[in-house]
FIMIDREN-209124 format. One record per residue: residue number from 1; residue in one letter; x, y, z of N, C-alpha, C in turn. Coordinates in pm, whole numbers, plus 50000, padded with zeros to 5 digits. Layout:
BEGIN
{NUM a {X Y Z} {X Y Z} {X Y Z}}
...
This chain:
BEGIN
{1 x {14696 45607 28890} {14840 45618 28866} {14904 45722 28955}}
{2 x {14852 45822 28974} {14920 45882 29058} {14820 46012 29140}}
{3 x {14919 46093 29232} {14815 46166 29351} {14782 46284 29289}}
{4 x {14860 46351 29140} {14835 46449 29121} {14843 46485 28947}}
{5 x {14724 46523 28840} {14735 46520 28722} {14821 46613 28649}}
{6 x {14920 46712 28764} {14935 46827 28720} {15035 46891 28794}}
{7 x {15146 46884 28663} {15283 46933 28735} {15282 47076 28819}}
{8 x {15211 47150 28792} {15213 47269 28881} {15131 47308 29012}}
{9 x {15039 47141 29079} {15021 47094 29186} {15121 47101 29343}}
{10 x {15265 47120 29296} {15338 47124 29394} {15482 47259 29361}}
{11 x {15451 47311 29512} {15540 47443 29501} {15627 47407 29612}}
{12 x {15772 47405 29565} {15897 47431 29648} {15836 47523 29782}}
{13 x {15896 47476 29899} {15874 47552 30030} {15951 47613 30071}}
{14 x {16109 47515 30052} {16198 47527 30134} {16331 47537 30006}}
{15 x {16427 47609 30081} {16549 47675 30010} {16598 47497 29978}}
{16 x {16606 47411 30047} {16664 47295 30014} {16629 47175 29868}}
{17 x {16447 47242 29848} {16406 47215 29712} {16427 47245 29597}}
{18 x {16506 47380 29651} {16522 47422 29462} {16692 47422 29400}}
{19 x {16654 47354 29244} {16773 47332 29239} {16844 47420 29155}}
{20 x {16975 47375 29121} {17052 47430 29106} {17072 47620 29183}}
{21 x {17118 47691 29060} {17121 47879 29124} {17221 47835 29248}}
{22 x {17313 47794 29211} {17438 47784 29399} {17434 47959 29423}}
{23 x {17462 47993 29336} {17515 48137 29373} {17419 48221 29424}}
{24 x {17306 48230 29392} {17136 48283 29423} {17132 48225 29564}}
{25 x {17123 48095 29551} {17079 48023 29693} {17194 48083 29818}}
{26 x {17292 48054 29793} {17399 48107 29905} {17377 48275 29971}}
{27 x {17357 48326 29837} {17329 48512 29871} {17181 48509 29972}}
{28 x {17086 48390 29951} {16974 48397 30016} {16982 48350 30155}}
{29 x {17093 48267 30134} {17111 48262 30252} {17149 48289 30373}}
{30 x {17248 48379 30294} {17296 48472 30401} {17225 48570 30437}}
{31 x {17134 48621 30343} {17045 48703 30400} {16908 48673 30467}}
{32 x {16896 48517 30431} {16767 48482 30578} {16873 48510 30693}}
{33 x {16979 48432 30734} {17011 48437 30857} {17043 48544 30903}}
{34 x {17106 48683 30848} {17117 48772 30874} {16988 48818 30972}}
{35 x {16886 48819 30835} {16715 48926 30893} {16700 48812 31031}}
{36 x {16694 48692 31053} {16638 48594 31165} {16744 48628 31285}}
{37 x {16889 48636 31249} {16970 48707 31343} {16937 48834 31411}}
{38 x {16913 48908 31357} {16835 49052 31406} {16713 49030 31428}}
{39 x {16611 48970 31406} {16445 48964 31426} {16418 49097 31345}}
{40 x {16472 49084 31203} {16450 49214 31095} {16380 49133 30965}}
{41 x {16333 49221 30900} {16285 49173 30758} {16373 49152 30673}}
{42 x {16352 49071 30560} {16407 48998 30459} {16459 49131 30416}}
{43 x {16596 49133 30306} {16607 49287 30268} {16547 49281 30112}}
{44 x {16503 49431 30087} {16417 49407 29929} {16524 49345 29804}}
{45 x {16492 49298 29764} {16533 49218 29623} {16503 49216 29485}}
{46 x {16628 49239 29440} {16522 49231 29273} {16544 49104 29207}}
{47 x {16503 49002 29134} {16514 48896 29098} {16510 48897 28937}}
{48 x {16612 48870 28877} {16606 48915 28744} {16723 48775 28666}}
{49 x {16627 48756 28547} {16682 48628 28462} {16596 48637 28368}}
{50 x {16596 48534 28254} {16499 48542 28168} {16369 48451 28213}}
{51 x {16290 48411 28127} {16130 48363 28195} {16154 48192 28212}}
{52 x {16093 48147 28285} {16074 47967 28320} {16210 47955 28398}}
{53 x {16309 48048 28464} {16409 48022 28536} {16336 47978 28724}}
{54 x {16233 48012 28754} {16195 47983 28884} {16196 48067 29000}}
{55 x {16177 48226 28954} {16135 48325 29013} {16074 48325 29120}}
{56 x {15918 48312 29092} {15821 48320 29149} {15837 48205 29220}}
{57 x {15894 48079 29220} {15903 47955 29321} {16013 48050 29432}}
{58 x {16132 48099 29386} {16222 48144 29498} {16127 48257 29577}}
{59 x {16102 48360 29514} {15990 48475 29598} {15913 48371 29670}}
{60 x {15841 48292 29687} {15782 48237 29775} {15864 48163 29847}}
{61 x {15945 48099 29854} {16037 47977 29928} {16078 48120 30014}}
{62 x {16098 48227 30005} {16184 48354 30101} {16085 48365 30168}}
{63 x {15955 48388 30149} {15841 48415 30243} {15834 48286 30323}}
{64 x {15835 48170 30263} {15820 48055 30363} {15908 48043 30455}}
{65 x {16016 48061 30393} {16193 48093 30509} {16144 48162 30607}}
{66 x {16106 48296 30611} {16072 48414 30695} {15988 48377 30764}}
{67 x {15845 48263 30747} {15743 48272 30814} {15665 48356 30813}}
{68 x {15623 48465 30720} {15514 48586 30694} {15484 48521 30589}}
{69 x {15397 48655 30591} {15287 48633 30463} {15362 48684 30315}}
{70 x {15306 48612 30212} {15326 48627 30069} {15190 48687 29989}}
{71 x {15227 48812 29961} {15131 48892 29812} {15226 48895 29725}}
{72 x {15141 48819 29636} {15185 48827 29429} {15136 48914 29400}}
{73 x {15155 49004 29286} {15073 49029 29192} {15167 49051 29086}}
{74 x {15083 49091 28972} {15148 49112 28875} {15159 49260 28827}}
{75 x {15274 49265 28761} {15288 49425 28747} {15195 49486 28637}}
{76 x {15147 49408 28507} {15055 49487 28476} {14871 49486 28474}}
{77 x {14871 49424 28613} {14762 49402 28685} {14766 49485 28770}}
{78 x {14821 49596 28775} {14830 49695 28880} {14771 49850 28784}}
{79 x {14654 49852 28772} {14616 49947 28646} {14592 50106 28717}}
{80 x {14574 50088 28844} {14554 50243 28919} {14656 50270 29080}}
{81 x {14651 50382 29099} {14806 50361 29224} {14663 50313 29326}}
{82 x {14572 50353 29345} {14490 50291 29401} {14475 50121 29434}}
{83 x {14556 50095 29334} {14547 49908 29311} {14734 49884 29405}}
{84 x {14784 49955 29340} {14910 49982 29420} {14917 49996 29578}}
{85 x {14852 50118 29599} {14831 50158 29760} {14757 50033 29832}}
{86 x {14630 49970 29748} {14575 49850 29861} {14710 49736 29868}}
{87 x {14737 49709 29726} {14863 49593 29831} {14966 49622 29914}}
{88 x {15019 49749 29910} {15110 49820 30014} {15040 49843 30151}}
{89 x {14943 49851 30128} {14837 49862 30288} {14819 49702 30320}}
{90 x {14788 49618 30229} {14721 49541 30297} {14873 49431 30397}}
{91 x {15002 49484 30320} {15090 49383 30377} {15132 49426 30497}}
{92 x {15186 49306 30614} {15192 49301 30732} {15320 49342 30811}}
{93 x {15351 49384 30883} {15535 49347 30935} {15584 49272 30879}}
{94 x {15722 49243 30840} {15768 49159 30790} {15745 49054 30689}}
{95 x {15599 49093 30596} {15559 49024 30507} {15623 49066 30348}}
{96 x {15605 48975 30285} {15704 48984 30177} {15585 49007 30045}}
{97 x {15615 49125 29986} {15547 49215 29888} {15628 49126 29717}}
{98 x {15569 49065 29657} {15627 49011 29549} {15529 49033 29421}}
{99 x {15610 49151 29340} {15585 49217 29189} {15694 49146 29104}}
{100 x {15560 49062 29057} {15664 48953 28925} {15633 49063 28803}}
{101 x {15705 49017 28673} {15672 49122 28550} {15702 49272 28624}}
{102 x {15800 49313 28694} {15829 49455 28721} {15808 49557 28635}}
{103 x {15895 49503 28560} {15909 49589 28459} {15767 49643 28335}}
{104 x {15670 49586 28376} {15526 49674 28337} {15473 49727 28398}}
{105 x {15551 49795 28537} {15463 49920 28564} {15465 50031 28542}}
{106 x {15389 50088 28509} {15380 50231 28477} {15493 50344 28561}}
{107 x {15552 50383 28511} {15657 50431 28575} {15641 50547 28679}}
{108 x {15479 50588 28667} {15458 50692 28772} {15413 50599 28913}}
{109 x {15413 50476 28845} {15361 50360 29018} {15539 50344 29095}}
{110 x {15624 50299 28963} {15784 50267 28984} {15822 50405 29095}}
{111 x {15773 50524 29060} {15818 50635 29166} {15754 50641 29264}}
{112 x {15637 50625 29299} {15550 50608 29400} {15611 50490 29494}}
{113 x {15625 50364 29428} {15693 50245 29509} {15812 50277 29583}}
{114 x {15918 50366 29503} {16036 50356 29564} {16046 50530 29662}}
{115 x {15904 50546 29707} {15915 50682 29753} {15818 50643 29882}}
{116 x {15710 50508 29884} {15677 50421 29984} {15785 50372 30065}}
{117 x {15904 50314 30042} {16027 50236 30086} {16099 50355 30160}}
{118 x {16145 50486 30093} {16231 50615 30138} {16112 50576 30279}}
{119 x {15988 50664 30270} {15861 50739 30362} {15813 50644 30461}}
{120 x {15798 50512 30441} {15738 50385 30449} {15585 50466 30455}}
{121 x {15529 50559 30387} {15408 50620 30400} {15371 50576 30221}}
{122 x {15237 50566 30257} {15123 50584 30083} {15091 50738 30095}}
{123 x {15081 50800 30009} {14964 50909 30020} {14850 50884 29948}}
{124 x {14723 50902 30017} {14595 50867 29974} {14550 50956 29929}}
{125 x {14482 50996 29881} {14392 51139 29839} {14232 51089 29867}}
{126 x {14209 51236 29951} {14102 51185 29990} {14042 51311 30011}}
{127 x {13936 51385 30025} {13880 51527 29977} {13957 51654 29955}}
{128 x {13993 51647 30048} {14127 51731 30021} {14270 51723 29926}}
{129 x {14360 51746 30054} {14530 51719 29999} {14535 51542 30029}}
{130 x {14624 51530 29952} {14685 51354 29989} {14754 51362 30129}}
{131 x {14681 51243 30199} {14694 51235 30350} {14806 51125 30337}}
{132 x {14888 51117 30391} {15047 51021 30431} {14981 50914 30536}}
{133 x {14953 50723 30466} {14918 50700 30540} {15050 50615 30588}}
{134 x {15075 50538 30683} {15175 50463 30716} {15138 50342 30664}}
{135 x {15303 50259 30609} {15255 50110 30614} {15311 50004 30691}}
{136 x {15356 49906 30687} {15377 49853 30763} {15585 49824 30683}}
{137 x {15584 49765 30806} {15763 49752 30714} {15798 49579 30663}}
{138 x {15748 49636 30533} {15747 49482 30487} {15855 49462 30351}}
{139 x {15905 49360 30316} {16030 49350 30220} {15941 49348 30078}}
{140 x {16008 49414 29990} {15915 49422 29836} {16038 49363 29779}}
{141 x {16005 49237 29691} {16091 49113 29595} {15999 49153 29452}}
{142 x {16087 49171 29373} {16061 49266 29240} {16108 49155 29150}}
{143 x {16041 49073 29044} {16123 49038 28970} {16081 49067 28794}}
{144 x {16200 49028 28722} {16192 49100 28572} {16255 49028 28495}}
{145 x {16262 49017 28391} {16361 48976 28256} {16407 49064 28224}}
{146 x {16417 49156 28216} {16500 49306 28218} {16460 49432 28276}}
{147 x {16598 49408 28370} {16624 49489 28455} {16590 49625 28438}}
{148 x {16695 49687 28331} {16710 49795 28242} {16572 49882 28234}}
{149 x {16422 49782 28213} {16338 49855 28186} {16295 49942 28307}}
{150 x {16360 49875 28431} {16292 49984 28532} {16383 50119 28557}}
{151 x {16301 50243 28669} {16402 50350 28721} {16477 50291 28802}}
{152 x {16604 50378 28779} {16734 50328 28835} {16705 50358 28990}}
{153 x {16657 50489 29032} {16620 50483 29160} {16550 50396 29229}}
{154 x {16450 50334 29167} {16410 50165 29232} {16515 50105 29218}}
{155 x {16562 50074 29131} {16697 49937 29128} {16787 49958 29266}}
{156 x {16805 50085 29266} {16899 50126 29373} {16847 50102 29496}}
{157 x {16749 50095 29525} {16676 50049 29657} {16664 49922 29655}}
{158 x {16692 49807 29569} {16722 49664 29569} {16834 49669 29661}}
{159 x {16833 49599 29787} {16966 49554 29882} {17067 49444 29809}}
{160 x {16968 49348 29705} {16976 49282 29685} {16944 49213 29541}}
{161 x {17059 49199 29448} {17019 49165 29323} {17087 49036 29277}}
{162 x {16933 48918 29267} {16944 48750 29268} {16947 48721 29087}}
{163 x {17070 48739 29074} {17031 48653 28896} {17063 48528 28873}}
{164 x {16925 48474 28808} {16909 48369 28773} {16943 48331 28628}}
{165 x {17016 48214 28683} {17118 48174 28525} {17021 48027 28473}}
{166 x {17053 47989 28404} {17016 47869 28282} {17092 47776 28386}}
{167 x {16997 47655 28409} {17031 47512 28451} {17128 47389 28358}}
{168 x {17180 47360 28411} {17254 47196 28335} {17161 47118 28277}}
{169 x {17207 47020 28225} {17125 46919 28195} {17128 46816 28323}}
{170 x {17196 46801 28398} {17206 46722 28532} {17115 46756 28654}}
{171 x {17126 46922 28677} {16997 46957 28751} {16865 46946 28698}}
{172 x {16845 46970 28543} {16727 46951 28474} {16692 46815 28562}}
{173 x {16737 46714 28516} {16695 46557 28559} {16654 46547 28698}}
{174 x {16752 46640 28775} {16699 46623 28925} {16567 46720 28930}}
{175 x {16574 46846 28864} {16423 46914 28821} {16292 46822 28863}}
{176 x {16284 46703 28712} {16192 46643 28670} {16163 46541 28760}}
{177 x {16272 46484 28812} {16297 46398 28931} {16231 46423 29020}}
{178 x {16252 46504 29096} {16172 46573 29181} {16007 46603 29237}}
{179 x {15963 46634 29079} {15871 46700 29022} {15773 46547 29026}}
{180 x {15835 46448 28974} {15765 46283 28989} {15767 46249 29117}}
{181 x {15859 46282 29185} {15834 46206 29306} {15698 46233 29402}}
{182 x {15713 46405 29360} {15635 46476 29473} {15469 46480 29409}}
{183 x {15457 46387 29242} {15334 46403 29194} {15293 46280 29251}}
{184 x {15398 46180 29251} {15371 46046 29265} {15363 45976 29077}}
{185 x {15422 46037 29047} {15434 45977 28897} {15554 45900 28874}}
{186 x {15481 45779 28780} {15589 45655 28778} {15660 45684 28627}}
{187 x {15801 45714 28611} {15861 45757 28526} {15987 45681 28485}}
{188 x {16021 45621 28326} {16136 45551 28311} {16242 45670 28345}}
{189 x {16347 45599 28445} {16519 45677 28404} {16574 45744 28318}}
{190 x {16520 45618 28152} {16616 45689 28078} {16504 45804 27968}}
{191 x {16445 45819 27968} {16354 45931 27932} {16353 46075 28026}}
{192 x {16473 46044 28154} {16469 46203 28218} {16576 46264 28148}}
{193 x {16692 46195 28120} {16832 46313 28055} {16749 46362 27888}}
{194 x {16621 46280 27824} {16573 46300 27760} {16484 46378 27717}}
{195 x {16459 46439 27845} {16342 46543 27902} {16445 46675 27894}}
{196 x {16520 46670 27938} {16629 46752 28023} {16669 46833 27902}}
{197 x {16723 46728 27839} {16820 46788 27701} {16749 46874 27610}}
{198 x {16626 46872 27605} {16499 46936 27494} {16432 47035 27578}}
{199 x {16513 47097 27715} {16459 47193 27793} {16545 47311 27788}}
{200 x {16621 47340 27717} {16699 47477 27701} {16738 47525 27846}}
{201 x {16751 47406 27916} {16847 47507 28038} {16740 47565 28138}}
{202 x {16538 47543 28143} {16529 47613 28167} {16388 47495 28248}}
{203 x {16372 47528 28376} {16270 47446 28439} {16157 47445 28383}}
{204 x {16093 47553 28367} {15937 47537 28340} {15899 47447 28139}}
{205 x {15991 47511 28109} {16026 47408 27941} {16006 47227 28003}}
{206 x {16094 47201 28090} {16137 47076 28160} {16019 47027 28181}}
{207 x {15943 47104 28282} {15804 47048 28339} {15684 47056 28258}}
{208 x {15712 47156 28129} {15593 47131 28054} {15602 47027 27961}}
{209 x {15728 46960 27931} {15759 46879 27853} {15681 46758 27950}}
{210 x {15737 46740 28050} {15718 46613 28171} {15517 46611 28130}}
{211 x {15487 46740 28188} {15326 46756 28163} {15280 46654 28014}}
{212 x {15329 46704 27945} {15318 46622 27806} {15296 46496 27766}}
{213 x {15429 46463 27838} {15475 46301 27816} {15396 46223 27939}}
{214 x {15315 46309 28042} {15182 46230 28093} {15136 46199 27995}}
{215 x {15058 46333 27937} {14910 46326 27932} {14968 46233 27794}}
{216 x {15046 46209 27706} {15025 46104 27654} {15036 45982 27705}}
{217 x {15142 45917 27763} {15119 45820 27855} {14984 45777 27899}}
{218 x {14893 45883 27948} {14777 45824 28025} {14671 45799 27883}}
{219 x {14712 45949 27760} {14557 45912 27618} {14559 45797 27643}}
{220 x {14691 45653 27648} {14751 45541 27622} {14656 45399 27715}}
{221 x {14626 45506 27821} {14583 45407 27964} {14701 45303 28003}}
{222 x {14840 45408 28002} {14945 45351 28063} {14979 45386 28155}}
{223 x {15063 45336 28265} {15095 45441 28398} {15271 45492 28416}}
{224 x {15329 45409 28333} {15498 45456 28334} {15511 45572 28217}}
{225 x {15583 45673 28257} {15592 45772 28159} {15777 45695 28102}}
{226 x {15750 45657 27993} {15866 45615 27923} {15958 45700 27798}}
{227 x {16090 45683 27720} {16111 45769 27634} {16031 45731 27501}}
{228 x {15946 45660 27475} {15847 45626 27429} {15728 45770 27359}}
{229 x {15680 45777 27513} {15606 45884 27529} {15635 46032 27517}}
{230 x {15793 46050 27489} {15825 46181 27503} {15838 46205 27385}}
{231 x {15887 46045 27273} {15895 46099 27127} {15755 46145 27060}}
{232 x {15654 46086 27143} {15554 46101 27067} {15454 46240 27129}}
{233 x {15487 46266 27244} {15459 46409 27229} {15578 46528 27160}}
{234 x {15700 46474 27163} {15746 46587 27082} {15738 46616 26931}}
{235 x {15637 46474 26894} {15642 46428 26733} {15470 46564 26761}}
{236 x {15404 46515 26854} {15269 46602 26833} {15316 46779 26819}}
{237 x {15397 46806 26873} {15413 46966 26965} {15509 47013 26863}}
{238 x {15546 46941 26750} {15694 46947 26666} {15821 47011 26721}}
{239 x {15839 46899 26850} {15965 46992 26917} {16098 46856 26867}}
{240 x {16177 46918 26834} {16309 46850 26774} {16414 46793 26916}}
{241 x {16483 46747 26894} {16625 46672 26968} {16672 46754 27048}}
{242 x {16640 46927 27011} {16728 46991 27084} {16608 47099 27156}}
{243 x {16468 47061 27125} {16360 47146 27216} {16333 47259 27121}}
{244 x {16375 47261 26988} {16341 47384 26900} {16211 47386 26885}}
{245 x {16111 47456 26867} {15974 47422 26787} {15964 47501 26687}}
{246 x {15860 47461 26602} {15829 47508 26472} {15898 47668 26465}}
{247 x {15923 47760 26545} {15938 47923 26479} {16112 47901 26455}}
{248 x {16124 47816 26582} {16310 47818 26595} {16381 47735 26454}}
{249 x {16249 47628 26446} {16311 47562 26312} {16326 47621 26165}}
{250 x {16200 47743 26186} {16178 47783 26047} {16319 47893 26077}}
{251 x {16331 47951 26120} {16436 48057 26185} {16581 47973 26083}}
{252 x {16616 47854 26176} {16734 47759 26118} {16697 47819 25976}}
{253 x {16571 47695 25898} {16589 47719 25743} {16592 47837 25694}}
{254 x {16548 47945 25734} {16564 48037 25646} {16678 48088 25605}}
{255 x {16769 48109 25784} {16906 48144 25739} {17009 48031 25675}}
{256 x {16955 47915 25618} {17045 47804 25558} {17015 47838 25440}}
{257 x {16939 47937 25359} {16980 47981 25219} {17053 48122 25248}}
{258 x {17118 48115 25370} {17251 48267 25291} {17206 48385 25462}}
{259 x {17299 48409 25485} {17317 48521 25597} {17173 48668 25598}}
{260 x {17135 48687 25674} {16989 48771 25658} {17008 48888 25798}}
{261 x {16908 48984 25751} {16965 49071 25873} {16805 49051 25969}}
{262 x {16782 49056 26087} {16674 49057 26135} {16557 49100 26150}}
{263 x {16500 49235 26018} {16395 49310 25961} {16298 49177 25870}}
{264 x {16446 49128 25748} {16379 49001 25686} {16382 48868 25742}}
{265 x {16459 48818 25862} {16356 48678 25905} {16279 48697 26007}}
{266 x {16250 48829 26052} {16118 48856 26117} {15975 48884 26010}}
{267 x {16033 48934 25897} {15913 48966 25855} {15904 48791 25762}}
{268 x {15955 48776 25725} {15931 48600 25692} {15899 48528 25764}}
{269 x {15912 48555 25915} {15827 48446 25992} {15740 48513 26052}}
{270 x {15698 48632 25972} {15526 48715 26092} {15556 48749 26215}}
{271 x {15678 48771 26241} {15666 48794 26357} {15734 48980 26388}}
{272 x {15676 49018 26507} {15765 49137 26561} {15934 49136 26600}}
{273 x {15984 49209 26531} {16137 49193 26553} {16183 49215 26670}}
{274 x {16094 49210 26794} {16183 49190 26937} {16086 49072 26975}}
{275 x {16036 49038 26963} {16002 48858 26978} {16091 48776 26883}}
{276 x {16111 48830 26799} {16267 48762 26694} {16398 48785 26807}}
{277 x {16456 48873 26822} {16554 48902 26893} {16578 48858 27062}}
{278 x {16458 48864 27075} {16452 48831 27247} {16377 48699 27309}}
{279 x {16263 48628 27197} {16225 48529 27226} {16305 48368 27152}}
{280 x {16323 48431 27023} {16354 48296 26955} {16527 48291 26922}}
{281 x {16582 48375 26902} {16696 48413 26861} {16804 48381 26976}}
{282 x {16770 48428 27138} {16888 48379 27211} {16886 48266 27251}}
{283 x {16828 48200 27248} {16880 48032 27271} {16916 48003 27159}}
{284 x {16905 48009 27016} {16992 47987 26918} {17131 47988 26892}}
{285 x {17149 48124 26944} {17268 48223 26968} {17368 48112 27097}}
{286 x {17280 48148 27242} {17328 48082 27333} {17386 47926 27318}}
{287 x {17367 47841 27218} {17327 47716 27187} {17443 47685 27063}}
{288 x {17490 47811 27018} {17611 47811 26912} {17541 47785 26811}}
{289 x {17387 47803 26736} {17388 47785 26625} {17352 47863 26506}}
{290 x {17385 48003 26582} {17348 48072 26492} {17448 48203 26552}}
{291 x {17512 48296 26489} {17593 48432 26480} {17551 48529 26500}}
{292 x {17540 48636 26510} {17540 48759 26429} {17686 48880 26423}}
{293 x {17683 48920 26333} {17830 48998 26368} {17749 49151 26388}}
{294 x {17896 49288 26386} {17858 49336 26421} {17744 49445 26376}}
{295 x {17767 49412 26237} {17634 49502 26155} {17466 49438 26140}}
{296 x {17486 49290 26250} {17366 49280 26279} {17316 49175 26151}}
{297 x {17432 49129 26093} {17367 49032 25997} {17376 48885 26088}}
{298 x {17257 48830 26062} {17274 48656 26136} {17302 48585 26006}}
{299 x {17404 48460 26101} {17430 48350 25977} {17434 48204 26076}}
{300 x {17419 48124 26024} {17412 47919 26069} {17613 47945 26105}}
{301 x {17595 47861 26180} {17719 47794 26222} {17719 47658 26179}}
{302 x {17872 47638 26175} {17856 47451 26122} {17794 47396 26217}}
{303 x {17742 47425 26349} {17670 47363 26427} {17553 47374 26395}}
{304 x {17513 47486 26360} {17368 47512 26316} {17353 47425 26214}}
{305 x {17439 47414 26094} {17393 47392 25969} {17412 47191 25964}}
{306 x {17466 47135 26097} {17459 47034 26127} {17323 46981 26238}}
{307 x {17269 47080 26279} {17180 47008 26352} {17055 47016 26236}}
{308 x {17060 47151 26162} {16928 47104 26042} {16983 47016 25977}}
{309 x {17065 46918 25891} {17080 46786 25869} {17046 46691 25935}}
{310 x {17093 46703 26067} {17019 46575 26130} {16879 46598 26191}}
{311 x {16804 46673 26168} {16659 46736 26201} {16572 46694 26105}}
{312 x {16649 46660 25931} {16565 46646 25824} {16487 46518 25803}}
{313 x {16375 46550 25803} {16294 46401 25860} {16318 46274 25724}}
């Protein structure tokens, strides 16, 4: 059925693949042609949105633009400045330094980084005093879900700050679209605005859904991914009409017996009250179906309290 079992088989190259972000893409663009106008490096960047917006696809599509080399890592995979100093050594002229999860580094690495950029020097320690080694002058692309958590003196050394917003449901489709063509997966039409709509605005939701509605398709030993297949993985995964799953739904019912402040429907659904607030709560919020005023009590909106009616099996 097709060339590839696995939506995350193919990575955007080029600025012309990724969709939607007009406003991201244009700022990038002016700043490839700028650095290619001068024969200068990309300028550093911080890349900041919430998670499954397509970060780490843009940090690489800038290195591919540029033609250098691309180092990932992750920020709290960086456990000694020692782990720090080798990827600052190991990158090249004009190669592009990319710290996804910024915001978990240890804040004595956050001063060290933005005191590499001032110096373009590491200091090593090595029997003695710490020796100043040089590095090379390469662009560092920082990205985070919040900003806030880093020093402002790094932020301030961002030339460049790319925020990434929540997709349509129209780019979603061209998303998934995309995503089939380049797997070689044979997919009904009307099962993509269907894909789309149960993705909160947000690609990687989109493509794990798409992932899904394979691998059932194929349990099937079928080769068209139809809207067929999407009810019946969202019937397996208990994701609803609007992409809620089980925490977002229990979230709905609880506040449909009476307005609650966020201590008690965190501790009713087991969970930590900033995974309440920051994981499940703003697409609710964002989505109109749920409030809070200003003393922090949440309550259902008639939207809310209409989509659990039509949710009730």
């Amino acid at each position: 059925m097709s060339h590839s079992t696995d939506v995350s088989d193919f990575k955007p190259t080029s600025l012309s693949h990724l969709i939607g972000q007009r406003k991201v893409i244009d700022q990038v663009t002016v700043a490839l042609d700028a650095a290619q106008q001068d024969s200068k490096r990309f300028d550093h960047a911080m890349l900041t949105g919430p998670p499954g917006l397509g970060k780490s696809a843009l940090a690489y599509v800038i290195a591919q633009e540029m033609a250098t080399g691309f180092c990932e890592v992750l920020g709290q995979s960086l456990n000694s400045l020692a782990d720090l100093n080798a990827v600052l050594l190991s990158a090249k002229h004009r190669d592009v330094v990319f710290i996804d999860e910024c915001h978990e580094l240890r804040r004595e690495y956050q001063t060290t980084l933005y005191r590499v950029l001032d110096t373009q020097c590491v200091l090593v320690k090595t029997t003695g005093s710490p020796q100043p080694i040089p590095v090379a002058n390469f662009t560092l692309l920082l990205a985070t879900t919040d900003e806030f958590c880093l020093l402002q003196p790094l932020r301030d050394r961002m030339r460049l700050v790319l925020r990434l917003d929540f997709l349509s449901v129209p780019e979603l489709v061209t998303v998934v679209q995309q995503r089939c063509r380049a797997l070689g997966w044979d997919v009904d039409e009307s099962a993509l605005p269907e894909i789309a709509g149960r993705s909160r605005g947000t690609p990687r939701l989109a493509l794990r859904l798409l992932q899904s509605c394979h691998r059932v398709c194929r349990s099937l030993g079928e080769t068209k991914i139809t809207a067929d297949h999407l009810q019946k993985a969202c019937r397996l995964e208990q994701i609803d009409d609007l992409g809620l799953g089980p925490n977002e739904q229990q979230y709905l019912k609880i506040l449909a017996e009476g307005p609650s402040r966020l201590n008690v429907v965190a501790s009713r659904l087991a969970l930590p009250t900033r995974t309440v607030s920051v994981v499940i709560e703003q697409f609710l919020i964002r989505a109109g179906l749920v409030t809070k005023d200003h003393q922090g009590i949440r309550q259902l909106t008639a939207q809310g309290r209409e989509h659990l009616l039509k949710s009730r099996p």
